[in-house]
NUTORSE-273077 format. One record per residue (C-alpha): x, y, z; residue number from 1; residue in one letter. Coordinates in Angstrom, 3 decimals. Last residue first. Example, Ala and Ser with C-alpha at 12.3 -4.5 7.8 and 13.67 -1.06 7.14 Angstrom:
2
(atom (13.670 -1.060 7.140) 2 S)
(atom (12.300 -4.500 7.800) 1 A)
# end
This chain:
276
(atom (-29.964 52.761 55.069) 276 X)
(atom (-33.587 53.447 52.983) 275 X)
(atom (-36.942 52.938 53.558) 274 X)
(atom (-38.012 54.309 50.597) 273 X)
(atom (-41.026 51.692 50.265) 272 X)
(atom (-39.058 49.201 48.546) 271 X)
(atom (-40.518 49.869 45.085) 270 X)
(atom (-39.931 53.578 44.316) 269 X)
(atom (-37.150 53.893 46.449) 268 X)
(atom (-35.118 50.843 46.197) 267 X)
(atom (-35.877 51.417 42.223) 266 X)
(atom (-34.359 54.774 42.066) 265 X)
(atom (-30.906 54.352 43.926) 264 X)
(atom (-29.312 50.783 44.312) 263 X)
(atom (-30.757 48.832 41.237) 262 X)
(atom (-31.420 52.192 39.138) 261 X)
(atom (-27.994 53.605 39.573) 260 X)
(atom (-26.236 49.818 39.114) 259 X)
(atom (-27.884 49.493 36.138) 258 X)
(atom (-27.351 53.079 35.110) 257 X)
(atom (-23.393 51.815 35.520) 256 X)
(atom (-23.765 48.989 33.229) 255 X)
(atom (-25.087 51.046 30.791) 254 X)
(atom (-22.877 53.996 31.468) 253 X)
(atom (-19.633 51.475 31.138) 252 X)
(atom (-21.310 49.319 27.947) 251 X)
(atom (-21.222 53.186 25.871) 250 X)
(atom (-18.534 54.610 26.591) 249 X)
(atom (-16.684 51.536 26.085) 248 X)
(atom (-17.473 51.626 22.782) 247 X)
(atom (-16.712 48.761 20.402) 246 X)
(atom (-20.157 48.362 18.927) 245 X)
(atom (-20.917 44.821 18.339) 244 X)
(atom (-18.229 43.120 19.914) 243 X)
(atom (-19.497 45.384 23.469) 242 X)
(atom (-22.765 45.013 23.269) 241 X)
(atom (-22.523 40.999 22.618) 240 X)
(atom (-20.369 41.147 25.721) 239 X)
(atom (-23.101 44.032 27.493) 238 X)
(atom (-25.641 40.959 26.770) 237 X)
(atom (-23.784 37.972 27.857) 236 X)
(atom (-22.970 39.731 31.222) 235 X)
(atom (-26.716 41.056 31.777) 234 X)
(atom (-27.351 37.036 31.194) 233 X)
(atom (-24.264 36.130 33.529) 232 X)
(atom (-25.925 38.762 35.704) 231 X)
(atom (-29.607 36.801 35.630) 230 X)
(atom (-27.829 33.808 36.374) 229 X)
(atom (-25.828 34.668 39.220) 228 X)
(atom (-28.493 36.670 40.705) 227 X)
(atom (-30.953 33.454 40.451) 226 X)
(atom (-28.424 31.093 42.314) 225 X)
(atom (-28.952 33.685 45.356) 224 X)
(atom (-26.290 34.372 47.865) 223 X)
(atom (-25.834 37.938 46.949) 222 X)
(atom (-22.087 37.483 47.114) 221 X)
(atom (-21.963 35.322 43.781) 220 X)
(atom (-21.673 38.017 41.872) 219 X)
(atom (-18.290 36.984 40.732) 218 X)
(atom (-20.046 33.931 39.488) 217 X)
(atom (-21.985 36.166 36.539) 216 X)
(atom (-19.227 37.707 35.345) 215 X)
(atom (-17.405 34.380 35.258) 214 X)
(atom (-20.016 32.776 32.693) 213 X)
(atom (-20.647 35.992 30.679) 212 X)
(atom (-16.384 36.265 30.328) 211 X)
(atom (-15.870 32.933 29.106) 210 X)
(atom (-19.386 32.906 27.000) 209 X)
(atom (-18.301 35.920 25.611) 208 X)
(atom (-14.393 35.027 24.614) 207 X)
(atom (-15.217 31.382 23.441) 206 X)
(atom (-17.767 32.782 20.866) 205 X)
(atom (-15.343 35.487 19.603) 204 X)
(atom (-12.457 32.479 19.501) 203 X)
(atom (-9.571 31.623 21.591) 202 X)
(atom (-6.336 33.960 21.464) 201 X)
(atom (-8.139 36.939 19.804) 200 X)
(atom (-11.506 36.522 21.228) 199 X)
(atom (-9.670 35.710 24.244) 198 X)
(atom (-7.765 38.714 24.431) 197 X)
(atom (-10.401 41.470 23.739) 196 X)
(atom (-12.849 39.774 26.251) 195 X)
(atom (-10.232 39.456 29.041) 194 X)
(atom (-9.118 43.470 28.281) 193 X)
(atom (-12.114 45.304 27.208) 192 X)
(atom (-14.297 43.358 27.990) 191 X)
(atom (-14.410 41.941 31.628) 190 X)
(atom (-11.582 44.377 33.069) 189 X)
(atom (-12.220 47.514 31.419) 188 X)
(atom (-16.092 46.807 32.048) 187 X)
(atom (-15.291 46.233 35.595) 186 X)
(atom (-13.462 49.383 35.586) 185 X)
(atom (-15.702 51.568 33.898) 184 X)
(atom (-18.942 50.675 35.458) 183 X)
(atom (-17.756 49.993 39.289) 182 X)
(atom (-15.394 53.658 39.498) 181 X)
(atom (-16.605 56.094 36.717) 180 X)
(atom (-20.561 54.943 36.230) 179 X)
(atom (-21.162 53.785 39.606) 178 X)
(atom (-19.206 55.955 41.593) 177 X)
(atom (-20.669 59.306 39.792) 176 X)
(atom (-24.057 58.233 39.511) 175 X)
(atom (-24.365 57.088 43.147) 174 X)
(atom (-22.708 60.934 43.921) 173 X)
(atom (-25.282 62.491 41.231) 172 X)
(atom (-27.953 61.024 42.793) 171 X)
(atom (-27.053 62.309 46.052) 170 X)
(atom (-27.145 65.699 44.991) 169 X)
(atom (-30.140 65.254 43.557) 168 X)
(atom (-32.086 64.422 46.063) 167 X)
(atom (-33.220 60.737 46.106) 166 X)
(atom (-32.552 60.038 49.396) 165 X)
(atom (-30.430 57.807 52.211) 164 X)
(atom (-27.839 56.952 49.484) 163 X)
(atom (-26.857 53.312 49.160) 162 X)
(atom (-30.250 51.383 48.792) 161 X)
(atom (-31.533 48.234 49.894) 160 X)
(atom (-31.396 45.540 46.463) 159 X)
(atom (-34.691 42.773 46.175) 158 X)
(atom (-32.185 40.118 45.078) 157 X)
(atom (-34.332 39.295 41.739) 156 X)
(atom (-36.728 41.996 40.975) 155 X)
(atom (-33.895 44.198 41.081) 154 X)
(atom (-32.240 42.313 38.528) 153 X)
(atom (-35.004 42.490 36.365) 152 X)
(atom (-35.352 46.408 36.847) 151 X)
(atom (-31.734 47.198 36.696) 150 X)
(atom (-32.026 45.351 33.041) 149 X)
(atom (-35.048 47.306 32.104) 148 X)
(atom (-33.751 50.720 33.506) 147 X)
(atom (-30.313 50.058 32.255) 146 X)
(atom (-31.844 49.589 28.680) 145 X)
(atom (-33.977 52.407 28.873) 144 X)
(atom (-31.168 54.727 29.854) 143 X)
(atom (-28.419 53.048 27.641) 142 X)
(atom (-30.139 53.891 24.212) 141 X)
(atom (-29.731 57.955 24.650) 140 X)
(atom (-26.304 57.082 25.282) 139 X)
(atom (-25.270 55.359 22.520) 138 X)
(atom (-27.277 57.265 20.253) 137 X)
(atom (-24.947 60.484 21.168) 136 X)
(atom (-21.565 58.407 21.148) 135 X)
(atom (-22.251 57.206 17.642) 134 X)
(atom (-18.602 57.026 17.080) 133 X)
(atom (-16.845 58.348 20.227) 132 X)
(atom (-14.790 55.898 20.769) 131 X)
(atom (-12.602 54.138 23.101) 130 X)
(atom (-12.989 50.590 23.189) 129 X)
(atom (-10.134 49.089 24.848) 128 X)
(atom (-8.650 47.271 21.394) 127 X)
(atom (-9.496 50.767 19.417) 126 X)
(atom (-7.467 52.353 21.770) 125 X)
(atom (-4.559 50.037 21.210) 124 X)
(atom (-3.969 47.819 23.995) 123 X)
(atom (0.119 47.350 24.886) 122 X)
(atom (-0.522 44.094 26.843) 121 X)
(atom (1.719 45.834 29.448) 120 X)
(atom (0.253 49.260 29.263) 119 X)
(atom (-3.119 47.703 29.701) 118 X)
(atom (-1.967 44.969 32.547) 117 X)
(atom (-0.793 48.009 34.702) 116 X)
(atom (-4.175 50.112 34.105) 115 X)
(atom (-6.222 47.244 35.487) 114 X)
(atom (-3.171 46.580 37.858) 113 X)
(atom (-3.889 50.032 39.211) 112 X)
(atom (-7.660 50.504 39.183) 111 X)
(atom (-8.332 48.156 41.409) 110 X)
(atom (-7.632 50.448 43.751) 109 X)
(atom (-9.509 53.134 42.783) 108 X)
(atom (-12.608 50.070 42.471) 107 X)
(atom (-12.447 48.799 45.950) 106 X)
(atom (-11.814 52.673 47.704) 105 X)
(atom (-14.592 53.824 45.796) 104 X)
(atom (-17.102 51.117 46.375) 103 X)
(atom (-16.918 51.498 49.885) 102 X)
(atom (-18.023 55.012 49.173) 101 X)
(atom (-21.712 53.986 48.699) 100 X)
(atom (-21.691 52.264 52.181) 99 X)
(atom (-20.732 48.979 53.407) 98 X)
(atom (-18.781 49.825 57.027) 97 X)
(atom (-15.182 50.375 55.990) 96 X)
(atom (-12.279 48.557 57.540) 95 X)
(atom (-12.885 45.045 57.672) 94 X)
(atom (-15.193 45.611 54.857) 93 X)
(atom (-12.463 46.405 52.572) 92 X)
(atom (-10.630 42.954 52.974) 91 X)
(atom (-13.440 41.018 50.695) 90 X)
(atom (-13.726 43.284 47.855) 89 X)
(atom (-9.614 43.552 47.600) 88 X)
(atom (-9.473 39.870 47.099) 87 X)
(atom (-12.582 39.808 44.805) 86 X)
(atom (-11.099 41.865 42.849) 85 X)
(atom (-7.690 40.743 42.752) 84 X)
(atom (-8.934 36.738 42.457) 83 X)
(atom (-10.165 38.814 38.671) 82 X)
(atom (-7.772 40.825 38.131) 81 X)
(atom (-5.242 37.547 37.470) 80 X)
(atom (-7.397 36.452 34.911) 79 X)
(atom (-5.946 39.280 32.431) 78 X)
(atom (-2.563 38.720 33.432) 77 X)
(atom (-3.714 34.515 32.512) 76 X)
(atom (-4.444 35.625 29.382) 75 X)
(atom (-1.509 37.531 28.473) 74 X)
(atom (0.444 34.516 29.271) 73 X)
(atom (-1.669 32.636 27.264) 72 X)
(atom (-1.093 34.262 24.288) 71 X)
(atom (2.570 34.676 24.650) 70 X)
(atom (2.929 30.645 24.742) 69 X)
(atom (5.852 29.974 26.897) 68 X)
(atom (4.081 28.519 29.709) 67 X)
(atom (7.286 26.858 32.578) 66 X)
(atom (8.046 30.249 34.204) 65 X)
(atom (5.159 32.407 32.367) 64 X)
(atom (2.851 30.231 35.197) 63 X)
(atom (3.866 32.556 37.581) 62 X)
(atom (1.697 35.355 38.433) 61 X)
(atom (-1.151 32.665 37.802) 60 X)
(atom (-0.213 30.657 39.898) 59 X)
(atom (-0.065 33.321 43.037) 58 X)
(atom (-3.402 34.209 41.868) 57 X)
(atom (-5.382 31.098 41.756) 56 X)
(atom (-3.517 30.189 45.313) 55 X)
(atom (-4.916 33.497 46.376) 54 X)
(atom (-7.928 32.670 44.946) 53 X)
(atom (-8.474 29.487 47.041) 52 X)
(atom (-7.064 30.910 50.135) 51 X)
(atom (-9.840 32.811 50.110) 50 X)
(atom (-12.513 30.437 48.791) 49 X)
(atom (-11.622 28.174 51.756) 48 X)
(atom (-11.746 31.385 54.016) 47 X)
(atom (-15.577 32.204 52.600) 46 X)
(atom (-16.603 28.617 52.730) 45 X)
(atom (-20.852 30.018 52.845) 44 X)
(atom (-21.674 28.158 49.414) 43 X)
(atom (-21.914 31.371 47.474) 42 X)
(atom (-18.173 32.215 48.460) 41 X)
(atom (-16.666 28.390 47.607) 40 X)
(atom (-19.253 28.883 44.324) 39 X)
(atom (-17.029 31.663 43.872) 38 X)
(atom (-13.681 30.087 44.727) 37 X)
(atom (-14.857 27.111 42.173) 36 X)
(atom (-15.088 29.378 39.519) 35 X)
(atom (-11.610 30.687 39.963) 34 X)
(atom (-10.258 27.353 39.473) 33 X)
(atom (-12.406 26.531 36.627) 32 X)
(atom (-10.954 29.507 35.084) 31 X)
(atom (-7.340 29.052 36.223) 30 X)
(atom (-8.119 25.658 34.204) 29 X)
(atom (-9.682 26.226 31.509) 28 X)
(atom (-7.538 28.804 29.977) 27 X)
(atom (-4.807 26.297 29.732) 26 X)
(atom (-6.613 23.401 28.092) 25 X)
(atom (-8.373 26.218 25.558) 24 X)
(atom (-5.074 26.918 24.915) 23 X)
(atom (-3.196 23.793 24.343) 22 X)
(atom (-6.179 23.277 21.953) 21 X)
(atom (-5.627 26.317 19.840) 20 X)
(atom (-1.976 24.663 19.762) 19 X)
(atom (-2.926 21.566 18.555) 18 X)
(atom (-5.666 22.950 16.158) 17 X)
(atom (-2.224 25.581 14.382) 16 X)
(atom (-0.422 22.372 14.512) 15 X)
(atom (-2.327 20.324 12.577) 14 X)
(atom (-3.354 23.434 9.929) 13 X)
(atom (0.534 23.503 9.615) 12 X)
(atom (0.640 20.187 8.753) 11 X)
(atom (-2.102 19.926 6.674) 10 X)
(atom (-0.979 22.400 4.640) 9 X)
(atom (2.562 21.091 4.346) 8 X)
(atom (1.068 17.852 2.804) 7 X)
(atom (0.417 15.236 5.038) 6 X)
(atom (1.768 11.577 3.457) 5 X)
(atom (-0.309 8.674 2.431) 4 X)
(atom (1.923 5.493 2.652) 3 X)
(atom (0.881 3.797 -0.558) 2 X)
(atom (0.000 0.000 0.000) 1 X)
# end
């Protein structure tokens, strides 16, 4: 018989699926690791699930010892905000009672590796989503959006809220931490930068469903099963937002309005206004 030989084609097609599936091995696992802390969390093992993501972390930061694939390397920097998140959500309420500005000391620190791993990764603007195309349509469309998102997730964990009224003063304070602290950096760190790189490492279908499913467990806090749903749903949506439009402006003041309407307005209007 004829020994069939692979052309050089085939080869290189070979190696190109070995080494997408090297990948997907070695994404899997820091996220099935970090998805285990949160389900830790939502069981009630909060020190398990702390030790648990700082082992995720301290693996992470150095995995480029013995991985060698650049790709994945810039993956896992991009996974590593995530047990730093949750790290830095945990220790602030040692110190700080759970108020609106809670969220500002969480989020301006966070804000330092966020803006580390961007200058490292070398993101071009384009990459983060900075853009002021259709900036004006954007923003009228966030409002009802936020309002009917913040409304179903309200519906589900039944949110107190985190100024005492609805003056306007204090609107503009919940507005201002949720859209330029919680809004912008999460969104930073879910799409613009893990998004971006797994889409380009993975696949676009491997980088929303990656991001929607671990969105959605870092909200495991609430203690509900329904909260982490419905946010990996609000995830899935702001990820199909963001691929579709490339605006950050426009996914960080929806998913801050969310955040306005589920803490501020809807409390109110709902709950009774009874407030902190």
């Amino acid at each position: 018989m004829q020994k069939l030989t692979k052309t050089p084609e085939i080869k290189e097609k070979d190696q190109k699926n070995f080494k997408l599936q090297k990948r997907r091995l070695f994404t899997a696992i820091p996220v099935l690791c970090i998805g285990l802390a949160e389900i830790l969390i939502f069981s009630g093992k909060m020190g398990v699930a702390v030790w648990m993501h700082i082992g995720s972390l301290i693996a992470l930061c150095l995995s480029n010892i013995y991985i060698k694939d650049p790709e994945v390397q810039k993956i896992y920097q991009a996974l590593m905000l995530l047990p730093i998140l949750r790290l830095i959500n945990l220790s602030m309420p040692i110190f700080f009672e759970t108020t609106l500005y809670t969220f500002v000391f969480i989020y301006g620190t966070l804000a330092i590796p966020v803006v580390g791993v961007i200058i490292h990764q070398r993101y071009s603007l384009k990459q983060i989503g900075i853009s002021m195309k259709n900036i004006k349509t954007y923003m009228v469309l966030s409002i009802p959006l936020s309002l009917a998102l913040g409304l179903g997730e309200y519906l589900t964990i039944r949110t107190e809220y985190l100024i005492p009224d609805l003056t306007f003063e204090n609107l503009l304070k919940l507005t201002f931490v949720m859209v330029f602290f919680v809004g912008l950096i999460e969104e930073l760190i879910f799409r613009s930068i893990l998004q971006t790189r797994l889409e380009q490492a993975l696949s676009v279908g491997e980088g929303l469903l990656i991001t929607s499913f671990l969105f959605g467990l870092m909200h495991s806090g609430y203690g509900t099963f329904y909260e982490v749903l419905y946010t990996g749903f609000i995830g899935l949506f702001m990820a199909l937002a963001f691929y579709k439009t490339k605006s950050l402006p426009f996914i960080t003041v929806l998913h801050g309005f969310i955040n306005v309407f589920l803490f501020g307005v809807l409390p109110y209007y709902m709950g009774g206004g009874t407030g902190l």
